[in-house]
N, CA, C and O atoms as CSV, one atom per row, in Angstrom:
chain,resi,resn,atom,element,x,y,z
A,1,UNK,N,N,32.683,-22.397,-12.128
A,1,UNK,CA,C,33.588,-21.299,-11.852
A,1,UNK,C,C,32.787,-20.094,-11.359
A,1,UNK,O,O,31.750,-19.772,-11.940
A,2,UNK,N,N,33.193,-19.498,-10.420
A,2,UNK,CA,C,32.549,-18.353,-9.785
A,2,UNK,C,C,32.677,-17.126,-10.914
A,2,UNK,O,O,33.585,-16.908,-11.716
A,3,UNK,N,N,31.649,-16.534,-10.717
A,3,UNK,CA,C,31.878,-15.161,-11.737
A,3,UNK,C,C,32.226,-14.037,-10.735
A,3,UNK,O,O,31.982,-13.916,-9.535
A,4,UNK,N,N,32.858,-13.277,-11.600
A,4,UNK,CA,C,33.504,-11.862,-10.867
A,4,UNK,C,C,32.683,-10.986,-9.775
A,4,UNK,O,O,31.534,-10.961,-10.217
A,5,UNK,N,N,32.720,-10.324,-8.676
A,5,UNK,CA,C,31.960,-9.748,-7.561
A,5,UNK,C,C,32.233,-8.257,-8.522
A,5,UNK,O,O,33.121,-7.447,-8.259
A,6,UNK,N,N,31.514,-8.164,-9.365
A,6,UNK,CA,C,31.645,-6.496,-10.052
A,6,UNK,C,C,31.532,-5.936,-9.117
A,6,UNK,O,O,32.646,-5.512,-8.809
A,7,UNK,N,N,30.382,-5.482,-8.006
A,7,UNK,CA,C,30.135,-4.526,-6.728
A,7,UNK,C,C,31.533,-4.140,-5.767
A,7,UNK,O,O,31.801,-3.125,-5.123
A,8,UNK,N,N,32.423,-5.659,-6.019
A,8,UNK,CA,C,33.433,-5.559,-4.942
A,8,UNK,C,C,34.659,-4.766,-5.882
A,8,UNK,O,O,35.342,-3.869,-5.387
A,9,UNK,N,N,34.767,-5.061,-6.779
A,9,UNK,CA,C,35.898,-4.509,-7.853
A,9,UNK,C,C,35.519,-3.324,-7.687
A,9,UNK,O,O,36.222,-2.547,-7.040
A,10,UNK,N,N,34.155,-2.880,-8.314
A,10,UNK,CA,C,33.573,-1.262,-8.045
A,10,UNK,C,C,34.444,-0.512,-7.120
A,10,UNK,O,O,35.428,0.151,-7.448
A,11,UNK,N,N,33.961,-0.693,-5.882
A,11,UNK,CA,C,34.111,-0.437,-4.538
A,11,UNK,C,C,35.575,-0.032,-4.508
A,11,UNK,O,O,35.921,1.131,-4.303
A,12,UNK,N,N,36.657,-1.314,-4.779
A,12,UNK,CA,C,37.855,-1.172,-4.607
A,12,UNK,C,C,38.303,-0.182,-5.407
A,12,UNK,O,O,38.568,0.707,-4.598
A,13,UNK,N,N,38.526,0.179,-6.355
A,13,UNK,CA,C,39.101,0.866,-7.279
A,13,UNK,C,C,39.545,2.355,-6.624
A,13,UNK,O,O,38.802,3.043,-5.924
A,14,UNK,N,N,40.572,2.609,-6.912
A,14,UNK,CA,C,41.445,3.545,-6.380
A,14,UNK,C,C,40.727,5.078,-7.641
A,14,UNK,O,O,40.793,4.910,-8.859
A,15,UNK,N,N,40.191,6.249,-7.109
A,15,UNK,CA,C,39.567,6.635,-7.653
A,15,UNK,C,C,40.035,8.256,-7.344
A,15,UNK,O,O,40.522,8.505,-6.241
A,16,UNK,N,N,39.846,9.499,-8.497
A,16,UNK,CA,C,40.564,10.798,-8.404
A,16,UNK,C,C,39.431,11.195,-6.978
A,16,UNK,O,O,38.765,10.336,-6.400
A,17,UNK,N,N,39.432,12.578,-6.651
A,17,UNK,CA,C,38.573,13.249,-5.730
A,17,UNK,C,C,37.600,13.215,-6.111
A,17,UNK,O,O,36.685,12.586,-5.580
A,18,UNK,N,N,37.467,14.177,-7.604
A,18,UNK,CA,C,35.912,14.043,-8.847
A,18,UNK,C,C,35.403,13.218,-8.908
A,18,UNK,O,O,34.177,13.174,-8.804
A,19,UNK,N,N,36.546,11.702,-9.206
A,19,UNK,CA,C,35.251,10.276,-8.935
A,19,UNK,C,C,34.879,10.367,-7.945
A,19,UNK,O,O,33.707,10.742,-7.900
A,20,UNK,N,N,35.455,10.147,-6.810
A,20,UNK,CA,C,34.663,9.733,-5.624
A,20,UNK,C,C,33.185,10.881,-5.220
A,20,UNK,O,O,32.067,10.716,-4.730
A,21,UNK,N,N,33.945,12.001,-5.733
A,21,UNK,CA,C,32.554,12.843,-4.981
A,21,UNK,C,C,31.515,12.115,-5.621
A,21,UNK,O,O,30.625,11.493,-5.041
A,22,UNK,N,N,31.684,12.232,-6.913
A,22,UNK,CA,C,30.388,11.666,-8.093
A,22,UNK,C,C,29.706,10.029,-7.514
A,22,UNK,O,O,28.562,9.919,-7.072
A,23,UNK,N,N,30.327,9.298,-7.595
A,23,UNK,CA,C,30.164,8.400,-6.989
A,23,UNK,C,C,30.019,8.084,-5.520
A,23,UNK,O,O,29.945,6.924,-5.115
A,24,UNK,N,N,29.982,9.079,-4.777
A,24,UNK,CA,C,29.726,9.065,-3.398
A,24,UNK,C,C,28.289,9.377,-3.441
A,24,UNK,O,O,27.362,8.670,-3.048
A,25,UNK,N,N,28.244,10.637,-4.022
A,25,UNK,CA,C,26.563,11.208,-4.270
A,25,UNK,C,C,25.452,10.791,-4.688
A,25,UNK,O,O,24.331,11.288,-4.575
A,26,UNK,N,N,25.917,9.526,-5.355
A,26,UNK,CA,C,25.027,8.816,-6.106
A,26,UNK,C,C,23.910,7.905,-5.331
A,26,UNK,O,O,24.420,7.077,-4.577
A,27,UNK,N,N,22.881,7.905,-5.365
A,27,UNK,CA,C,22.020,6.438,-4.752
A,27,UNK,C,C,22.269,6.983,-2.959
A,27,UNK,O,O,22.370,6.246,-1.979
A,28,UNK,N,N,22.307,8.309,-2.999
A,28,UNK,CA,C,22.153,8.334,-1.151
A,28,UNK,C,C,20.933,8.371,-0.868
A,28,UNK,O,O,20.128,8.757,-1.716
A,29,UNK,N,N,20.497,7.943,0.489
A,29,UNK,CA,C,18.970,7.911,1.236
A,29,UNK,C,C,18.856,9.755,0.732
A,29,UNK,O,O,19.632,10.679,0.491
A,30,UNK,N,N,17.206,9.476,0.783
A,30,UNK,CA,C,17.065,10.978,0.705
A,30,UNK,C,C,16.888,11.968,1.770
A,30,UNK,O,O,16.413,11.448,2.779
A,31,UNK,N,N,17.051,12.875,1.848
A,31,UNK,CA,C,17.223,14.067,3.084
A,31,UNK,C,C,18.875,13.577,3.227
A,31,UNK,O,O,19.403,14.030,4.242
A,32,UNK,N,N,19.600,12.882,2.525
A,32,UNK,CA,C,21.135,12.563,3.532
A,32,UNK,C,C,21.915,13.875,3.153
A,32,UNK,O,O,21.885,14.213,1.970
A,33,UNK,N,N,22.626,14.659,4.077
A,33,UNK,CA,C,23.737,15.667,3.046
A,33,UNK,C,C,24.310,15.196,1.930
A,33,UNK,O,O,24.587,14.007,1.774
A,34,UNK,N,N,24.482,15.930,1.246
A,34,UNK,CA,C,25.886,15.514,-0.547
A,34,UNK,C,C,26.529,15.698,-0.006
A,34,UNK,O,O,26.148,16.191,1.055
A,35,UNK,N,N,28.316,15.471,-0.195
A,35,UNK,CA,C,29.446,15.554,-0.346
A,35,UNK,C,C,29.914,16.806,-0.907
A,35,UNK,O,O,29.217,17.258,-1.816
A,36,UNK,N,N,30.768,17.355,-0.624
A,36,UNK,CA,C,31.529,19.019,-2.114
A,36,UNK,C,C,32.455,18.478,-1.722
A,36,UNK,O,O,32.586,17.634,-0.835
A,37,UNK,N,N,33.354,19.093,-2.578
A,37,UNK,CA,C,34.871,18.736,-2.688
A,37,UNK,C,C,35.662,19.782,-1.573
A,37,UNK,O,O,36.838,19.680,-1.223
A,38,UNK,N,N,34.755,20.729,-1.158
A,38,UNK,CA,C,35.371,21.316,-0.094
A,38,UNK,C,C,35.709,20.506,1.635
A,38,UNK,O,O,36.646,20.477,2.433
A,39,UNK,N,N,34.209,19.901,1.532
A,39,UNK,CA,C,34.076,18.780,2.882
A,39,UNK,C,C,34.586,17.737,2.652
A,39,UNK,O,O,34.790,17.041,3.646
A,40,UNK,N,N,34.960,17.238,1.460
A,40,UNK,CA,C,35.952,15.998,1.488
A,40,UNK,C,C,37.360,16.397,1.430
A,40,UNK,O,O,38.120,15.695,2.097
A,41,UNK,N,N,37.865,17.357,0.788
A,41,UNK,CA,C,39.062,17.927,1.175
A,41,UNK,C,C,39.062,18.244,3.036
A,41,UNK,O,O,40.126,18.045,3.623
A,42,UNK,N,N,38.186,18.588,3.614
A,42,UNK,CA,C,38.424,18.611,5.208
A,42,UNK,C,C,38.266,17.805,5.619
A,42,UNK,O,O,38.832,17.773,6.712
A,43,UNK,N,N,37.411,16.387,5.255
A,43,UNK,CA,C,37.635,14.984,5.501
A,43,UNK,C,C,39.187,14.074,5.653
A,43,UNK,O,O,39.653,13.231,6.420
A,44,UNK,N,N,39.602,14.788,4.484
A,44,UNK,CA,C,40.953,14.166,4.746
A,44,UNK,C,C,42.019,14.706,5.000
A,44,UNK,O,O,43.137,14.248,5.237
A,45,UNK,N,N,41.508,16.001,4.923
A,45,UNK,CA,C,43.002,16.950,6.138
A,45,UNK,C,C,42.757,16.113,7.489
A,45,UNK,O,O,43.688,15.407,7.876
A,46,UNK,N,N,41.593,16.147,8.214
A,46,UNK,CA,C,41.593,15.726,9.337
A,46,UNK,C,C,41.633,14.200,9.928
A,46,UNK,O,O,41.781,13.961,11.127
A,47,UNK,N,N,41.440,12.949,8.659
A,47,UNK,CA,C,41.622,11.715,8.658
A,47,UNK,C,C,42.527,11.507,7.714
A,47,UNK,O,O,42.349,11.200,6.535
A,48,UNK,N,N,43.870,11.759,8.516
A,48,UNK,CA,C,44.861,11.583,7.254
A,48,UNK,C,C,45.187,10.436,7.049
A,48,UNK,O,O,45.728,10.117,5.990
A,49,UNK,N,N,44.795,9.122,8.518
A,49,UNK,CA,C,45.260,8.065,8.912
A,49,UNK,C,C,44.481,7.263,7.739
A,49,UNK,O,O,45.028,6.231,7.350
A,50,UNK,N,N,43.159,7.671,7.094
A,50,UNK,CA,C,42.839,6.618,6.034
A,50,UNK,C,C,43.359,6.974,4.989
A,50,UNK,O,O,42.744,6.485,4.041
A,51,UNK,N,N,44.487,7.802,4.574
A,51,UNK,CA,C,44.937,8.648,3.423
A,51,UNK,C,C,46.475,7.668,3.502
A,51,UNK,O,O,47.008,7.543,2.400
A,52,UNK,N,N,47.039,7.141,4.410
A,52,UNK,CA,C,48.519,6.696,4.888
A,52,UNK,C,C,48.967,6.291,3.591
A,52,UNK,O,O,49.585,7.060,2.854
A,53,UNK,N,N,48.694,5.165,3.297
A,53,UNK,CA,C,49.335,4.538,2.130
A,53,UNK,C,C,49.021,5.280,0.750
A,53,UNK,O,O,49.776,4.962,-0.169
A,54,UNK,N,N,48.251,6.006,0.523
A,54,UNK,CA,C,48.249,6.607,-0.815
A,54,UNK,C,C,46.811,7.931,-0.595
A,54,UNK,O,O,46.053,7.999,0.373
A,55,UNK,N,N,46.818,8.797,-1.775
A,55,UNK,CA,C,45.807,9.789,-1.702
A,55,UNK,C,C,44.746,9.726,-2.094
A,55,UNK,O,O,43.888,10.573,-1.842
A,56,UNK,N,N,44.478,8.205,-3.147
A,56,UNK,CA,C,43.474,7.901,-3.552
A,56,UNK,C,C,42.279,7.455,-2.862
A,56,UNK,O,O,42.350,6.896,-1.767
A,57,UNK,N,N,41.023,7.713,-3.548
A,57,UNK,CA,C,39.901,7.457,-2.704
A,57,UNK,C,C,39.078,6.148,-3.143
A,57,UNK,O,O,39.020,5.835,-4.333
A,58,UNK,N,N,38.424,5.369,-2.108
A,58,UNK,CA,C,37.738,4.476,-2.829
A,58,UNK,C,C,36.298,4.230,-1.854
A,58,UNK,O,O,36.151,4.742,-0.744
A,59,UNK,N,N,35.689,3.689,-2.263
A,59,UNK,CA,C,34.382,3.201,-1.856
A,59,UNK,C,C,34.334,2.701,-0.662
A,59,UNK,O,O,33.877,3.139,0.394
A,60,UNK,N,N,35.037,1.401,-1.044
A,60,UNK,CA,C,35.211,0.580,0.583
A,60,UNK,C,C,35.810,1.163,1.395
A,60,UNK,O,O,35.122,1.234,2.413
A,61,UNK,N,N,36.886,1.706,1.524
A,61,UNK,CA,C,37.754,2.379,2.707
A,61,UNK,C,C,37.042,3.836,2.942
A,61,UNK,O,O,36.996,3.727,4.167
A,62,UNK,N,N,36.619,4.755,2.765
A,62,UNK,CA,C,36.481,6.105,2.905
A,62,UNK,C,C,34.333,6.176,2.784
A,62,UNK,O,O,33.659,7.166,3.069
A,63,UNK,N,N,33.954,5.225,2.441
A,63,UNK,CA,C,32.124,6.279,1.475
A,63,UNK,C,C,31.728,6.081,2.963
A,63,UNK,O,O,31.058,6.926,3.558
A,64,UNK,N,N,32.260,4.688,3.669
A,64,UNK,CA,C,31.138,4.657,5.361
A,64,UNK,C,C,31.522,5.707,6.117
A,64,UNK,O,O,30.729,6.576,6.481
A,65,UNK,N,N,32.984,5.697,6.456
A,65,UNK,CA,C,33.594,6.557,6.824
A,65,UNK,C,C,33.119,8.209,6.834
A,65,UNK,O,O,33.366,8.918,7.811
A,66,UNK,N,N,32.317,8.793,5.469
A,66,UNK,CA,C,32.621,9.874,5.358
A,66,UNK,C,C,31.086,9.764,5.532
A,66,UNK,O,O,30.560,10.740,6.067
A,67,UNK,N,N,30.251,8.704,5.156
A,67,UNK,CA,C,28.768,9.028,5.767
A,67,UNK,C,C,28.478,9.080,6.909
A,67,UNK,O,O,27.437,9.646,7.245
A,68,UNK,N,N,29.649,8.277,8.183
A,68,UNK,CA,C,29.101,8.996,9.119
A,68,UNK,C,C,29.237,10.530,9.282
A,68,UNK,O,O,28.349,11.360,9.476
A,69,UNK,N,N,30.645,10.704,9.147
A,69,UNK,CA,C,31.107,12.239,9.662
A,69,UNK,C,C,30.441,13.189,8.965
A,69,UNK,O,O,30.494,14.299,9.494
A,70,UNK,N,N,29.802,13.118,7.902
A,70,UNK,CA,C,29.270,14.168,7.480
A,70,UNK,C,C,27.831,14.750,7.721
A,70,UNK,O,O,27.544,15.879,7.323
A,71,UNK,N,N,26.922,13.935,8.395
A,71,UNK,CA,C,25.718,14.296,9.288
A,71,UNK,C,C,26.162,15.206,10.373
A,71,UNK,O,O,25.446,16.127,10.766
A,72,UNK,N,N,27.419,14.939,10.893
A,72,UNK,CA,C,27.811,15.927,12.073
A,72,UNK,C,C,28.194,16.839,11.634
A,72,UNK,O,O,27.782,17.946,11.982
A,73,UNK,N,N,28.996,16.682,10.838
A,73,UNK,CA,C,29.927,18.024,10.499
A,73,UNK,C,C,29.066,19.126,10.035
A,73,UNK,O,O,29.255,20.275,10.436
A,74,UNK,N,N,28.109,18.816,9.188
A,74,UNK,CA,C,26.820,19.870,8.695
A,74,UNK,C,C,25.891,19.937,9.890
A,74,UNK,O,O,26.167,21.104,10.170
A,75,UNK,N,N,25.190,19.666,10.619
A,75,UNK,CA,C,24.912,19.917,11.846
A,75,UNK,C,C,25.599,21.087,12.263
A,75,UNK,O,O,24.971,22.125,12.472
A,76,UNK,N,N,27.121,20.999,12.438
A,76,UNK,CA,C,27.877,22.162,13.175
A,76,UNK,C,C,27.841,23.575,11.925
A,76,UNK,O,O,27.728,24.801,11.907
A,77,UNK,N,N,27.976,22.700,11.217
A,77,UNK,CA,C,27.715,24.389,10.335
A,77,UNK,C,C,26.321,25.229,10.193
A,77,UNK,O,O,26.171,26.372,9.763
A,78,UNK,N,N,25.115,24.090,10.806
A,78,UNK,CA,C,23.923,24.728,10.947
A,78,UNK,C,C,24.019,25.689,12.392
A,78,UNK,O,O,23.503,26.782,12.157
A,79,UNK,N,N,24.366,25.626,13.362
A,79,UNK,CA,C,24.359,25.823,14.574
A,79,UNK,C,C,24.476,27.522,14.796
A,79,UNK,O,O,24.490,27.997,15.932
């Protein structure tokens, strides 16, 4: 019998804003920007399309997602 993919359950779990920041921040390459709850709140004003079905955040759908956009987005606030 196969045992459970814990990493994939992780991942999935439908999670408040607080989790996700916490868990977004965690284990990033170093030099990468952090997350605030201010830039993920403008993350998903402006990608509301990954927000459609519900407000919750999770790993798999939103952490790639928001690692790309957030190298740029801080970039523009350096400028």
């Amino acid at each position: 019998m196969k045992s459970p993919d814990l990493d994939r359950a992780r991942s999935e779990l439908s999670l408040t804003l607080p989790a996700f920041l916490r868990t977004y921040n965690e284990d990033l390459p170093p030099g990468f920007p952090l997350a605030t709850t201010e830039l993920l709140r403008e993350f998903k004003k402006t990608h509301t399309v990954f927000f459609r079905d519900e407000a919750a955040w999770s790993l798999d759908r939103h952490r790639k997602r928001v690692m790309d956009w957030l190298p740029a987005r801080c970039r523009r606030d350096e400028a």
